[in-house]
PLY file of the C-alpha trace (Angstrom):
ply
format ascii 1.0
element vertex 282
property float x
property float y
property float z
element edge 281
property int vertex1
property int vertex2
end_header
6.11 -74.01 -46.76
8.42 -74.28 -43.55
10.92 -71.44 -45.55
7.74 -68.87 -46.13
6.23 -68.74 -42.10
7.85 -68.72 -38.66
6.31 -69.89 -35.73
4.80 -67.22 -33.17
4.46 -67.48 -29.49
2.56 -64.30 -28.03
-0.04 -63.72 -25.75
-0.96 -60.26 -27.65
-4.14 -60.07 -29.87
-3.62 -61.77 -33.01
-1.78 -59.89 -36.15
-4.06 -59.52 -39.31
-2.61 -62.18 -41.82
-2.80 -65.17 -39.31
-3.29 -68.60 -40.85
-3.90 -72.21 -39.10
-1.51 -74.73 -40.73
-1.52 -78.21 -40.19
1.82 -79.77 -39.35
1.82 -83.66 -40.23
4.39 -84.71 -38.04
3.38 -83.18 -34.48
-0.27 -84.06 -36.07
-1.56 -80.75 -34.46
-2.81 -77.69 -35.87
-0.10 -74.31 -35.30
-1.10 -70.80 -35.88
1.35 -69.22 -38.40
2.13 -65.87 -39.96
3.44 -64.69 -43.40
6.31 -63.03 -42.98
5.55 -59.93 -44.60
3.48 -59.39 -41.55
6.42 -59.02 -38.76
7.76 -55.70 -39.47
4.77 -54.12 -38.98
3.64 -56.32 -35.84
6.81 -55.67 -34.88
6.78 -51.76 -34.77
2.90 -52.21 -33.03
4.84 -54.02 -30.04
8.26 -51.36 -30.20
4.84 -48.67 -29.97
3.17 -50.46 -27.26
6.35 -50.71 -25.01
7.17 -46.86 -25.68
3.71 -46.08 -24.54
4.46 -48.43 -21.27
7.43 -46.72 -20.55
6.06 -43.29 -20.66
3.28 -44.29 -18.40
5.64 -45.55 -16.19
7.66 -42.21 -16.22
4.89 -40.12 -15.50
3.87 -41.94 -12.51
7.25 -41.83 -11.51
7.53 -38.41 -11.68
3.96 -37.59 -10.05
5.45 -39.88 -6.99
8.63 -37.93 -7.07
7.08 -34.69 -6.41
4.26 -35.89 -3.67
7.18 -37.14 -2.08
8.74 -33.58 -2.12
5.50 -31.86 -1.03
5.44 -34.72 1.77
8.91 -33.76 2.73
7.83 -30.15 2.45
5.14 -30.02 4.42
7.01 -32.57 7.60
9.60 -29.24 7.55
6.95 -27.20 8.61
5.46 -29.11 10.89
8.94 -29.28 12.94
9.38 -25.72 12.40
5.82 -25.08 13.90
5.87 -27.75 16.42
7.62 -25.86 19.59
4.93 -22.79 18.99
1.66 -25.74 18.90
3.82 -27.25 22.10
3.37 -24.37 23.65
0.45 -23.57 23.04
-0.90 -26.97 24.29
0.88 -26.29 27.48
-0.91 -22.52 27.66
-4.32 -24.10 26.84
-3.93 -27.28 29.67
-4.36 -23.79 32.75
-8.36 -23.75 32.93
-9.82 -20.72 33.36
-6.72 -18.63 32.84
-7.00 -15.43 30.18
-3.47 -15.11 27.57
-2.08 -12.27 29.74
-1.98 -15.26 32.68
-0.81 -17.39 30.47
1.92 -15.43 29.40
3.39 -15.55 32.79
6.09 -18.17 33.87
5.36 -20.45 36.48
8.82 -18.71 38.02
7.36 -15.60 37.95
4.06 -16.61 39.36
5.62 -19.09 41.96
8.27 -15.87 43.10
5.25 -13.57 43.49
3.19 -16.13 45.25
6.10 -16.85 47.90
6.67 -12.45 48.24
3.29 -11.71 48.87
2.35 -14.80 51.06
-0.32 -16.48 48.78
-0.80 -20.17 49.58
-3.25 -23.11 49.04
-3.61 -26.32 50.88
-0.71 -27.87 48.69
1.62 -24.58 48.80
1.92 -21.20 46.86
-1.18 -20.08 44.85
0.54 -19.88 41.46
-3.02 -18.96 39.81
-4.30 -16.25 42.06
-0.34 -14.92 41.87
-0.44 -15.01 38.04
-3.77 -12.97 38.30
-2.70 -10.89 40.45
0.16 -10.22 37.67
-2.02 -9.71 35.00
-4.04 -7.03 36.26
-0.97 -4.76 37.61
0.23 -5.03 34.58
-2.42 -4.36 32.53
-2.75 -1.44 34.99
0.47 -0.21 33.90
0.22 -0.53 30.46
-3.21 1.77 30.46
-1.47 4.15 32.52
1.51 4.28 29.88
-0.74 4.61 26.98
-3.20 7.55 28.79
0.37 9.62 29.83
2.08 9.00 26.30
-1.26 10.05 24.90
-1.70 13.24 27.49
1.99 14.15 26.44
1.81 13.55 22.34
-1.89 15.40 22.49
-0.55 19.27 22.15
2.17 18.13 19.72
-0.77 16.40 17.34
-2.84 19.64 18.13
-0.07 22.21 16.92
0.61 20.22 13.74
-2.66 19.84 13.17
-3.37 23.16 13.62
-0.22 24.29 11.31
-0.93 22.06 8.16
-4.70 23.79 8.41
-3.52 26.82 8.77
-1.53 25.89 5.58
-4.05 24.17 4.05
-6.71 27.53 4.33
-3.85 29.84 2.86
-3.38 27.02 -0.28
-7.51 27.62 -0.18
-7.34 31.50 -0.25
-5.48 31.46 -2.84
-7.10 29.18 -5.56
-7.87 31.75 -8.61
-10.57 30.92 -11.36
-10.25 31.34 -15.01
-10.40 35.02 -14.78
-8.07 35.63 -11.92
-10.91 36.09 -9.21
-10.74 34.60 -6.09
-12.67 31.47 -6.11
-14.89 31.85 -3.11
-15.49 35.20 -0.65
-12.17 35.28 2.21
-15.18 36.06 4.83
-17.40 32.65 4.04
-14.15 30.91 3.64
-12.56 31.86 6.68
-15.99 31.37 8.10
-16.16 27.33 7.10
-12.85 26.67 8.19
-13.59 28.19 11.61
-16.48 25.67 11.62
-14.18 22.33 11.08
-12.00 20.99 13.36
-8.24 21.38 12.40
-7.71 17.44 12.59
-9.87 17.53 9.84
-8.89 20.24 7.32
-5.19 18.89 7.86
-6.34 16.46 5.56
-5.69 17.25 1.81
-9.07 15.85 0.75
-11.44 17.49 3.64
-9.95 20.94 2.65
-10.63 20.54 -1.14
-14.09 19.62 0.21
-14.52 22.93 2.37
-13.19 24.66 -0.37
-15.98 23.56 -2.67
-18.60 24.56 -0.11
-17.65 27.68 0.52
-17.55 28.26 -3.01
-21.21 26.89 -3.05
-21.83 29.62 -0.44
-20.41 32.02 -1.95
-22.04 31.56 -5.39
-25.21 31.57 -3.26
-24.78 34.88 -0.81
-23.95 36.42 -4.05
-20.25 37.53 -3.44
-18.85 36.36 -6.46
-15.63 38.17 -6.29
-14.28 40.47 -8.70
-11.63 40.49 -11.24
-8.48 41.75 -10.55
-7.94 44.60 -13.41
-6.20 43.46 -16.75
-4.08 46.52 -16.87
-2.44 49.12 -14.85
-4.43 52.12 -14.80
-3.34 55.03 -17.04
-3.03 58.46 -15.61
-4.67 61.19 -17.21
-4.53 65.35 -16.97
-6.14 65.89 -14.03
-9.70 68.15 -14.42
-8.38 71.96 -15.56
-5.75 71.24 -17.75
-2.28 69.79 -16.79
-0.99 70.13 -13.41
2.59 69.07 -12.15
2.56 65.78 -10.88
4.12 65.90 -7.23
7.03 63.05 -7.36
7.89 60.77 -4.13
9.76 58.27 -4.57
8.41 54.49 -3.23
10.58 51.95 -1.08
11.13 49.75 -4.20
11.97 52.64 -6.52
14.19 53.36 -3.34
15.67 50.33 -3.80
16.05 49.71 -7.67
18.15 53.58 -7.24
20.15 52.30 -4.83
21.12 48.88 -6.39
21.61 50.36 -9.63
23.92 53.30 -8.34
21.55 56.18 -9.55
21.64 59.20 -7.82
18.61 60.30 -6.16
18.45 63.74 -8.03
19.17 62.13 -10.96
15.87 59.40 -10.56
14.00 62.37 -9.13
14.70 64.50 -12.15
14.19 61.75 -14.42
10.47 60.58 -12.36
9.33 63.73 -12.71
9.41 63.72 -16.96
7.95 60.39 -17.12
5.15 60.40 -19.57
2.91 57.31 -19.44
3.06 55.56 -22.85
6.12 57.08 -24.11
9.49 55.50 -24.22
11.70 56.67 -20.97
14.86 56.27 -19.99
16.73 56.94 -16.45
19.68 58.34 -15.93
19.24 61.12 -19.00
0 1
1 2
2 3
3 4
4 5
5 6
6 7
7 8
8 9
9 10
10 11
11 12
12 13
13 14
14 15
15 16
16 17
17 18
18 19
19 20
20 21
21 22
22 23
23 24
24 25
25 26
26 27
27 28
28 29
29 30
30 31
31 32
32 33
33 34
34 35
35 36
36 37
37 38
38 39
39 40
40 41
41 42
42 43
43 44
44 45
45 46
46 47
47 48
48 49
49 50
50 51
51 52
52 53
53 54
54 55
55 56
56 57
57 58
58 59
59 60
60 61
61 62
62 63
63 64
64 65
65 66
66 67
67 68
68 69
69 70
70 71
71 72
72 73
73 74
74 75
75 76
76 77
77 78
78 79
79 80
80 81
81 82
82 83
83 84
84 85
85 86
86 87
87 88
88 89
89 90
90 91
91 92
92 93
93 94
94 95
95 96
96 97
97 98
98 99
99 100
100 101
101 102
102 103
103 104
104 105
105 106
106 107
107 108
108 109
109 110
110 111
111 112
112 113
113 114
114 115
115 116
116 117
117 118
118 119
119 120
120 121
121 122
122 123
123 124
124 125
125 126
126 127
127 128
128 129
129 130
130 131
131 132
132 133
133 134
134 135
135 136
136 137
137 138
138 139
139 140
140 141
141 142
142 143
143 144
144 145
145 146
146 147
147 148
148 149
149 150
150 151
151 152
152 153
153 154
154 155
155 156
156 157
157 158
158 159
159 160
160 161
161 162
162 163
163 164
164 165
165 166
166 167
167 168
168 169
169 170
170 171
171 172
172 173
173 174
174 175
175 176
176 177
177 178
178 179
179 180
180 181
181 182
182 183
183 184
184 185
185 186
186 187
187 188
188 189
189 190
190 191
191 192
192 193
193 194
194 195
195 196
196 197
197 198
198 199
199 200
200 201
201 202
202 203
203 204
204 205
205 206
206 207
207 208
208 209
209 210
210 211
211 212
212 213
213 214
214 215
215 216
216 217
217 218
218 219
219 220
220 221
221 222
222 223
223 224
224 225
225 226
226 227
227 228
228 229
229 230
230 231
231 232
232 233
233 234
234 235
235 236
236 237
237 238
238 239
239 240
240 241
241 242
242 243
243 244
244 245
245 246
246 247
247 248
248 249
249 250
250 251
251 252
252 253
253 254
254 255
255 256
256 257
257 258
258 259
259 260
260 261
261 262
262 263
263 264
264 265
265 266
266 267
267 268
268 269
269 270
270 271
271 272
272 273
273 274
274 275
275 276
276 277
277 278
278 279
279 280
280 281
């Protein structure tokens, strides 16, 4: 019996299998187990440990990284500390507005001692630091009014220009059928009617081109077609009459560039028959 069981000593719940056995010579009663049982117990207990040690791990690593965001977060306090510093030190004047504030108490104590401001315990750093405040603000709405005064003609002019552009672009837009798409008068007329900062914008000249379009459609000056073709001469009424021949500035040109003579183009002008094949210099 002794060679089939061992002895157990564990606090974990019991295995399935377990058996009381009564041992004669201690007279007590022991708890045994067959041992077909301990592999298996055993790999419950390897199971339970693994499961331990993961737990473990986890919290180890969730502690690991609060203690970098802890870290993390002390860096930017100290990085951020001088600024709340001074900002405590800003807040502790009563009654003073951030352009006082912004003064030294150098500044305000030089001023003070210039322009002879005291109190009862020496120079009146707060009415000096006032004083400060408003000159300069002073100064900086003077700036801003002359830089504006001096930038204002400059804005105007380019303002001006890109609508300028802008209502040429609009003159210009051509429909399906090669018609202008709204009348040059009512055009011309809308743009007159909007300030130039406003049809320098891309978007607010679209727009005025669309209502004058609207206005057009509705003062019934839908403009015509250009012609398809180039118009063909004909024999003038009473039978054919020689055609008088002057030569143009570009047909001046194309003679000149091509080394024609002028008698020769002249000659050659006056044969052209609309239709017909031609050829200069014959």
């Amino acid at each position: 019996m002794a060679d089939d069981v061992v002895e157990t000593q564990t606090e974990d719940p019991e295995p399935e299998g377990v058996v009381e056995v009564d041992v004669a010579a201690a007279g007590v009663k022991q708890k045994m187990v067959p041992v077909s049982v301990l592999p298996a117990e055993r790999r419950r207990i390897r199971e339970v440990e693994v499961a331990k040690r993961q737990v473990i791990e986890q919290k180890l690593q969730q502690a690991e990284q609060e203690n970098t965001r802890l870290k993390q977060v002390e860096a930017d306090l100290q990085a951020v500390r001088p600024h709340i510093e001074q900002l405590q030190r800003t807040q502790q004047r009563a009654g003073e507005t951030p352009e006082m504030a912004a003064i030294s108490d150098e500044e305000a104590k030089a001023f003070a001692l210039e322009m002879e401001l005291y109190t009862a315990t020496g120079p009146d750093v707060t009415r000096a630091r006032r004083i400060i405040a408003k000159n300069q603000k002073q100064i900086r709405e003077a700036a801003t009014a002359a830089a504006r005064e001096a930038v204002a003609p400059l804005a105007q002019s380019a303002a001006y220009n890109q609508s300028a552009a802008f209502l040429s672009w609009a003159l210009n837009q051509r429909g399906p059928d090669g018609a202008a798409l709204a009348d040059p008068d009512i055009l011309r007329e809308v743009w007159a009617n909007t300030p130039s900062h406003l049809t320098q914008d891309p978007v607010v000249a679209r727009d005025r081109l669309e209502v004058a379009i609207g206005k057009t459609l509705l003062a019934g000056k839908k403009p015509a077609a250009p012609p398809q073709r180039e118009p063909m001469f004909t024999e003038s009424p009473g039978g054919y009459r020689e055609r008088v021949y002057e030569m143009t500035p570009m047909e001046r040109t194309i003679q000149q560039n091509h080394g024609i003579s002028e008698k020769d183009w002249t000659e050659t002008a006056k044969r052209y028959v609309p239709g017909r094949t031609n050829r200069l210099g014959e």
